[in-house]
C-alpha positions as CSV (number, residue, x, y, z in Angstrom):
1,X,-25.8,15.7,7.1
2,X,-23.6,15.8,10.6
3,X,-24.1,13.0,12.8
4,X,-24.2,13.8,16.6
5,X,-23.7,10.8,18.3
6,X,-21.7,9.6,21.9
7,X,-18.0,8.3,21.3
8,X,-14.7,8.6,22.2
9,X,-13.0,11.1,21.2
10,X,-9.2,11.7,19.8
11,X,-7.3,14.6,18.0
12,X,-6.3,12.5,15.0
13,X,-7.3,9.0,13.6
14,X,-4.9,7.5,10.9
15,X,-6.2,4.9,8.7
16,X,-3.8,2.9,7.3
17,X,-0.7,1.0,9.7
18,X,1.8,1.2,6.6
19,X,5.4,3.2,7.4
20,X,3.6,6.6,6.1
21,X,0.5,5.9,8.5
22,X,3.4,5.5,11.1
23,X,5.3,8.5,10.2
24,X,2.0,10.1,10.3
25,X,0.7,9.0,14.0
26,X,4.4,9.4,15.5
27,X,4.3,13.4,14.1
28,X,0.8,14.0,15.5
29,X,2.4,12.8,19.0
30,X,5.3,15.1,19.1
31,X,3.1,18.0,18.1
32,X,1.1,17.3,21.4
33,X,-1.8,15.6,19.4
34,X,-3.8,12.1,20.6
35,X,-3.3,9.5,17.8
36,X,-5.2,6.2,16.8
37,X,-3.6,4.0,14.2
38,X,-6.0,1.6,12.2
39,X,-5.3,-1.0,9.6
40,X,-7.3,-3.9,8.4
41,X,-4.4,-6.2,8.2
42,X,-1.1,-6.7,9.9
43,X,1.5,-4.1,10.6
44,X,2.9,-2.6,7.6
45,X,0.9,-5.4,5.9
46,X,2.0,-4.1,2.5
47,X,5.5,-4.9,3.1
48,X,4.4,-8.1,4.5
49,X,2.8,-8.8,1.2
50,X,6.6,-8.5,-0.4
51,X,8.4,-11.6,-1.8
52,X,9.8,-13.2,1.1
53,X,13.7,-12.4,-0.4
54,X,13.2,-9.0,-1.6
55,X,15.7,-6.7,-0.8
56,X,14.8,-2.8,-0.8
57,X,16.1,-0.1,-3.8
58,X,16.0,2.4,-1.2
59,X,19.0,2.6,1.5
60,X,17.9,1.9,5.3
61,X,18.4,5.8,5.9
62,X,15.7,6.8,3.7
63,X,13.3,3.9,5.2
64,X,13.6,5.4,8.3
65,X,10.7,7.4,10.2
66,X,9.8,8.6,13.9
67,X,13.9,9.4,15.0
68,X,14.7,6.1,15.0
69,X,17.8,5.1,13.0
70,X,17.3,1.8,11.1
71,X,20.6,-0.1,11.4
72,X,21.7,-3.4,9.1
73,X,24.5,-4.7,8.0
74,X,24.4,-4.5,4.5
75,X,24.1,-1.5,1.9
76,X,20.1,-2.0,1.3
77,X,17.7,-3.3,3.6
78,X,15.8,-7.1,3.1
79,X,11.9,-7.2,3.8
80,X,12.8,-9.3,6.9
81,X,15.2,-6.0,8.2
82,X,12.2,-3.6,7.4
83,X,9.7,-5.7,9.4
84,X,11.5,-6.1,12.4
85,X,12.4,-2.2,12.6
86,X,8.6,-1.2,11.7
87,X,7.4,-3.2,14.9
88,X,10.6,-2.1,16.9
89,X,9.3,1.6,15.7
90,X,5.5,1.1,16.9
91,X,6.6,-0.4,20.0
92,X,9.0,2.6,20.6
93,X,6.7,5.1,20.3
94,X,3.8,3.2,22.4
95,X,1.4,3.7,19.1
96,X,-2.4,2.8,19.9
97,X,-2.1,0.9,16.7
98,X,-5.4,-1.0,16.4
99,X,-5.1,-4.3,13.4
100,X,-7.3,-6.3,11.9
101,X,-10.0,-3.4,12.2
102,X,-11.2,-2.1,8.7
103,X,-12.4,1.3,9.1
104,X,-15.3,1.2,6.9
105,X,-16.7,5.2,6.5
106,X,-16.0,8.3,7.5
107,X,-19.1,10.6,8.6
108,X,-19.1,14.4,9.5
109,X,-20.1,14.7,13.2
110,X,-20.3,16.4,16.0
111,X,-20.2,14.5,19.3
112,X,-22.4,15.5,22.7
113,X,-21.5,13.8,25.7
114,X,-24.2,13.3,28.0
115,X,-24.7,15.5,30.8
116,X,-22.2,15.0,33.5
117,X,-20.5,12.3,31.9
118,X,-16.4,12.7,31.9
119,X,-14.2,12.9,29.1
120,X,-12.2,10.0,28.2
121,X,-9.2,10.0,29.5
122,X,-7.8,10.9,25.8
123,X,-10.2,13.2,24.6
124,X,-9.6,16.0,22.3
125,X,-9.4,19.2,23.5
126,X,-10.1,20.0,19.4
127,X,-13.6,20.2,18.3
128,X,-14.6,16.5,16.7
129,X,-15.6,16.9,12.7
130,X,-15.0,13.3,12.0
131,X,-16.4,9.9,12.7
132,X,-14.6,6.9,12.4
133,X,-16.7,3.5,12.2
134,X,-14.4,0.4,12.2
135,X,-15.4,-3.2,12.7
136,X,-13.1,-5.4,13.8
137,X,-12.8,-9.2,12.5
138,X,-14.2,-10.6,15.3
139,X,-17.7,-8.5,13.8
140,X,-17.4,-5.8,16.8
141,X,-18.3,-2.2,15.4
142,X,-16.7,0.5,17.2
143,X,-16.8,4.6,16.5
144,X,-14.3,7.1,17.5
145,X,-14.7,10.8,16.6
146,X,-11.8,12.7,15.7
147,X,-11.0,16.3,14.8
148,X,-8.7,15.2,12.0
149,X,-8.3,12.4,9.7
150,X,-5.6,11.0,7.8
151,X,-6.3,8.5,5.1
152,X,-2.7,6.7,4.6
153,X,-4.9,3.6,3.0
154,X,-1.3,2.6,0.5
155,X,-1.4,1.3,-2.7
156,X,-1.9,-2.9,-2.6
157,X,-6.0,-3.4,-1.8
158,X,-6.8,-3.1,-5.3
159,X,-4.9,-4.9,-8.4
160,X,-4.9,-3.7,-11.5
161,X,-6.4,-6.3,-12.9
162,X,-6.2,-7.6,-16.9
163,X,-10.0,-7.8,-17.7
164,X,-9.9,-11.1,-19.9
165,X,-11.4,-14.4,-19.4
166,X,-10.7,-16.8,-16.8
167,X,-8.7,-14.3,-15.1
168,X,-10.4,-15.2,-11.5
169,X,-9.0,-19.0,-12.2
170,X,-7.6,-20.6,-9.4
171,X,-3.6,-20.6,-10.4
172,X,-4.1,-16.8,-10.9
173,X,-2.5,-14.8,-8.4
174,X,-1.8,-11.4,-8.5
175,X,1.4,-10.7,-6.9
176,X,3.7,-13.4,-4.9
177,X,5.3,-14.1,-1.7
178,X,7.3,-17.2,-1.6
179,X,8.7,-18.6,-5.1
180,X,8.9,-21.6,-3.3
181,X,5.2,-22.8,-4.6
182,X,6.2,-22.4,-8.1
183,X,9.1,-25.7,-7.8
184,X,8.4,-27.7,-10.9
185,X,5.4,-25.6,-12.5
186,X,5.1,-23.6,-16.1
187,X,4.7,-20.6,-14.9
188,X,3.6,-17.3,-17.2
189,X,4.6,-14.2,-15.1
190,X,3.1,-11.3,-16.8
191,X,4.7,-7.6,-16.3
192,X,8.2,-6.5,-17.2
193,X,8.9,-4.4,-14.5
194,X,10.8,-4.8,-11.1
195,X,8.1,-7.3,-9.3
196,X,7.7,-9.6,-12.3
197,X,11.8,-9.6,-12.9
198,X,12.4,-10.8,-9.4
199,X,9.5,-12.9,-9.4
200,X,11.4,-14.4,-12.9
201,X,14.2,-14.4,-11.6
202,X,13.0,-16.0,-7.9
203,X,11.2,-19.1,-9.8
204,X,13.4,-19.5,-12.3
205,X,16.1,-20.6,-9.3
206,X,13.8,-22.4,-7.1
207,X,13.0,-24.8,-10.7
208,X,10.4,-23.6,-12.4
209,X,9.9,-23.2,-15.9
210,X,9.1,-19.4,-16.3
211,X,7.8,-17.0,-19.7
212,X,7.2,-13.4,-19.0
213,X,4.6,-11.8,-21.1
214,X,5.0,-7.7,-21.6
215,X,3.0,-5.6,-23.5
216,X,6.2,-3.3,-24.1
217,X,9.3,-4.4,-26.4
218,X,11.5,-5.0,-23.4
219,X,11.6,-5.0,-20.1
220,X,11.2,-1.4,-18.3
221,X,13.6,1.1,-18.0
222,X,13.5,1.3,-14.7
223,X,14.4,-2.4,-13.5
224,X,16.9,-2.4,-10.8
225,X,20.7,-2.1,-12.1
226,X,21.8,-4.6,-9.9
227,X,19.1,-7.4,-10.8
228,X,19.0,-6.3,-15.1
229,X,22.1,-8.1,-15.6
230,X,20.9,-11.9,-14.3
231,X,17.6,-11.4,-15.8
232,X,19.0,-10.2,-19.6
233,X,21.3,-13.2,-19.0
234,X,18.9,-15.3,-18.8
235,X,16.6,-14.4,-21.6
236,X,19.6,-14.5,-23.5
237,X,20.5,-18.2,-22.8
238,X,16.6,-18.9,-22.8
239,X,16.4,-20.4,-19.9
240,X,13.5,-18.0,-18.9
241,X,11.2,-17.2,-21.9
242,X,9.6,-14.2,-23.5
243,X,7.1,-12.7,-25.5
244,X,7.7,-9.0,-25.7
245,X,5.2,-6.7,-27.3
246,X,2.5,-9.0,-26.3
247,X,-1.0,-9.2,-24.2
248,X,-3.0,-11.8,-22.5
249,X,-6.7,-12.4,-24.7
250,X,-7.4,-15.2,-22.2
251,X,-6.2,-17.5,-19.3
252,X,-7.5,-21.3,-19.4
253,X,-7.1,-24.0,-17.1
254,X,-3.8,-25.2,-18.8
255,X,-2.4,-22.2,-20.6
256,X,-2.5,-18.6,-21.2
257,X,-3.2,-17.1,-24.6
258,X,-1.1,-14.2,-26.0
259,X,-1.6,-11.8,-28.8
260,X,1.7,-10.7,-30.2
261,X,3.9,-9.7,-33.4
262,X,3.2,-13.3,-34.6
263,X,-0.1,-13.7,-33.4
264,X,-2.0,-15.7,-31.1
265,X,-0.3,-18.5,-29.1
266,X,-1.1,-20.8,-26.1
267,X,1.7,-20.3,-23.7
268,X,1.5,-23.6,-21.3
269,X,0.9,-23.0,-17.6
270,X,-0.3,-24.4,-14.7
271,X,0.4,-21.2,-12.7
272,X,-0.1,-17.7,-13.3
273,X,1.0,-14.5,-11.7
274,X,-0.2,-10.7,-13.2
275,X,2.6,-8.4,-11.5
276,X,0.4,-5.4,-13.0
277,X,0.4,-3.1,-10.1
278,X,-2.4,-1.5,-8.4
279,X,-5.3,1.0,-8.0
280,X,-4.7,3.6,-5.2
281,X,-7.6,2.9,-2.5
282,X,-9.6,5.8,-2.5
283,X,-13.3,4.3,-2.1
284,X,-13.5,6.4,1.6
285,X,-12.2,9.1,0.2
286,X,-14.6,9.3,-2.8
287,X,-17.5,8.3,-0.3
288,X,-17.2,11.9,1.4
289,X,-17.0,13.6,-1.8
290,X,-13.1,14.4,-2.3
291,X,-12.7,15.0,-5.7
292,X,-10.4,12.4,-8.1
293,X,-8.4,13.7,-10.7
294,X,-9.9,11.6,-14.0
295,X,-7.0,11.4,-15.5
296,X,-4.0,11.4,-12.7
297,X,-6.1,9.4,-9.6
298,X,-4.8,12.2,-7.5
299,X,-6.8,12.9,-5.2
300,X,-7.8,17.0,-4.3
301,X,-5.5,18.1,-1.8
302,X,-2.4,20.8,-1.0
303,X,0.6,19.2,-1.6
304,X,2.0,21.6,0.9
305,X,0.0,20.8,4.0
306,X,-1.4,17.1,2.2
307,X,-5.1,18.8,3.6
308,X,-8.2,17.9,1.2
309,X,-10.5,20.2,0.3
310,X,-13.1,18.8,3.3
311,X,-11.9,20.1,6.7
312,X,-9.9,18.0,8.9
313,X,-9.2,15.1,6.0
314,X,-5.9,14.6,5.3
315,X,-3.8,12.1,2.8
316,X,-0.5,10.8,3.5
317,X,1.5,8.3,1.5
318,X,1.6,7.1,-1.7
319,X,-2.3,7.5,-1.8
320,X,-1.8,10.9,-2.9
321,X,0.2,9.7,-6.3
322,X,-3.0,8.9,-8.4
323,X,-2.5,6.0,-10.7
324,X,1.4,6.9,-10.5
325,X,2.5,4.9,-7.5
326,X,6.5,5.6,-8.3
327,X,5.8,9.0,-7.4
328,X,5.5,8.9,-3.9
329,X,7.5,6.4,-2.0
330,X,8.4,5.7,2.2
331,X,11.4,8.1,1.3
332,X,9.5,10.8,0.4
333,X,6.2,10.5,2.2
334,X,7.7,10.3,5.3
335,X,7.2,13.2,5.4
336,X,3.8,13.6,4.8
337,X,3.0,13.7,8.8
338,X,5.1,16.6,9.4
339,X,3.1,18.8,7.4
340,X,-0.1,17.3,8.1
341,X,1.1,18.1,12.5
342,X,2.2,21.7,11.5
343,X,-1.1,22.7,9.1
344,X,-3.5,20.9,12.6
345,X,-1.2,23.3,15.1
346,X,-1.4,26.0,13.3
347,X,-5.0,26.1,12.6
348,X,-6.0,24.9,15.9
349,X,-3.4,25.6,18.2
């Protein structure tokens, strides 16, 4: 059932502050539309989230959004590079970028303002079908209704997590930011692709004592060129362990249990990081009744215009990858906002 309430109104409202989300707002703008950012964390707070040393696969070109050319000095950007040109891009383009404020449901609406009242000095000359209810962290609520919504929500609010005992221990951490913390601990990093290898790899030189556990027989195809060299190297001299073709049964307060070819051991640890990957955030999405793909994650939209099947809802960003997240990447959903501005002119010019 519609609401019809009094709010603010604004063309477009982008949920989600990551370089997609950006790309998103900044194309809305040049098509003439009024644009409000929100994210419940930082500024690109996924990237923020990165290792603190991590240096991009993608080259600085690709990374780049809104007509702004990202410029460093070597071949392939570091997180510190990307953060810096991701504030210098919001700031650029003035962006009503409002952090820290979780948008927490999306309700179809249509908004009356009271007799003789004004409009807001941004208000929509497109009818409103959306309304946004956000709460900041200070606890105040706040609703804006928009004619379109995109949900750019990225991929790192919900890990994939292992489902075995003792699993919400403590030492277990799913992802890392600074191997730093792991100086002179047993660590058990489990994963085998590129975030558990530099996480290995990071540890490994700040003096821990590091075993990987992966379910697969090696490590994955697809770690980067550039970094499979130090890591078979090491696995080779045994400086960093391995059980391959393993799982974890069960994480204690000393060690972490693994099923493999040999059977059941007790790998010693006094810190523990899952580098499983994560769940695409779609609990808003599902909330208004967009339909997920069982199988793929994918949400129901037109990959052409990135419109869901509910009128003025839109995805942008690796959201729309499903369970895949190495399908859609900065590089290519970019993009997304382009298509998203042309399909809102064009229907409502």
């Amino acid at each position: 059932m519609a609401a019809s309430v009094d709010a603010s109104r604004v063309d477009v409202a982008v949920i989600g502050a990551g370089p997609c989300g950006l790309a998103a707002a900044i194309a809305a703008r040049a098509a003439g539309l009024s644009c409000v950012v929100y994210d419940r964390g930082a500024l690109v707070s996924g990237l923020a989230g990165y290792p603190t040393d991590m240096t991009f696969f993608s080259t600085a070109e690709r990374l780049a959004i809104g007509g702004v050319p990202f410029l460093v000095a070597e071949a392939k950007p570091t997180k510190r590079d990307a953060l810096a040109y991701y504030r210098g891009v919001a700031s650029h383009h003035a962006l009503d970028v409002r952090l820290y404020e979780t948008v927490e449901a999306l309700r179809p609406v249509r908004v009356d303002l009271r007799a003789g009242e004004p409009e807001p000095a941004a208000a929509s000359a497109r009818p409103p079908q959306w309304l946004v209810q956000s709460v900041t962290r200070a606890g105040v609520r706040h609703e804006l209704a928009a004619h379109a919504v995109v949900v750019a929500t990225g991929y790192f609010g919900r890990p994939n997590r292992l489902g075995v005992p003792g699993e919400s221990l403590p030492h277990v951490r799913h992802g890392y930011v600074d191997a730093h913390e792991a100086w002179g601990q047993r660590v058990v990093i489990v994963g085998g692709a590129n975030s558990a290898v530099d996480a290995a790899l990071a540890m490994h030189r700040v003096g821990a004592q590091v075993t990987l556990v992966h379910f697969a027989e090696g490590l994955d195809a697809n770690v980067k060129p550039w970094v499979r060299p130090g890591i078979e190297a090491r696995l080779k001299e045994g400086v960093i362990g391995a059980h391959f073709g393993s799982r974890v049964v069960e994480i204690t307060t000393t060690a972490v249990v693994v099923e493999g070819p040999g059977g059941r051991t007790a790998v010693p640890a006094s810190q523990v990081y899952t580098m499983t990957g994560y769940l695409p955030e779609t609990g808003l999405l599902e909330a208004v009744g967009v339909p997920i793909d069982a199988t793929t994650g994918i949400p129901a939209h037109d990959p052409d215009t990135m419109a869901t099947p509910l009128a003025g809802l839109y995805l942008a960003g690796v959201i729309a990858s499903g369970n895949q997240a190495n399908r859609i990447f900065i590089e290519n959903g970019r993009d997304h906002g382009t298509a998203i501005a042309r399909h809102l002119t064009r229907t409502h010019p």
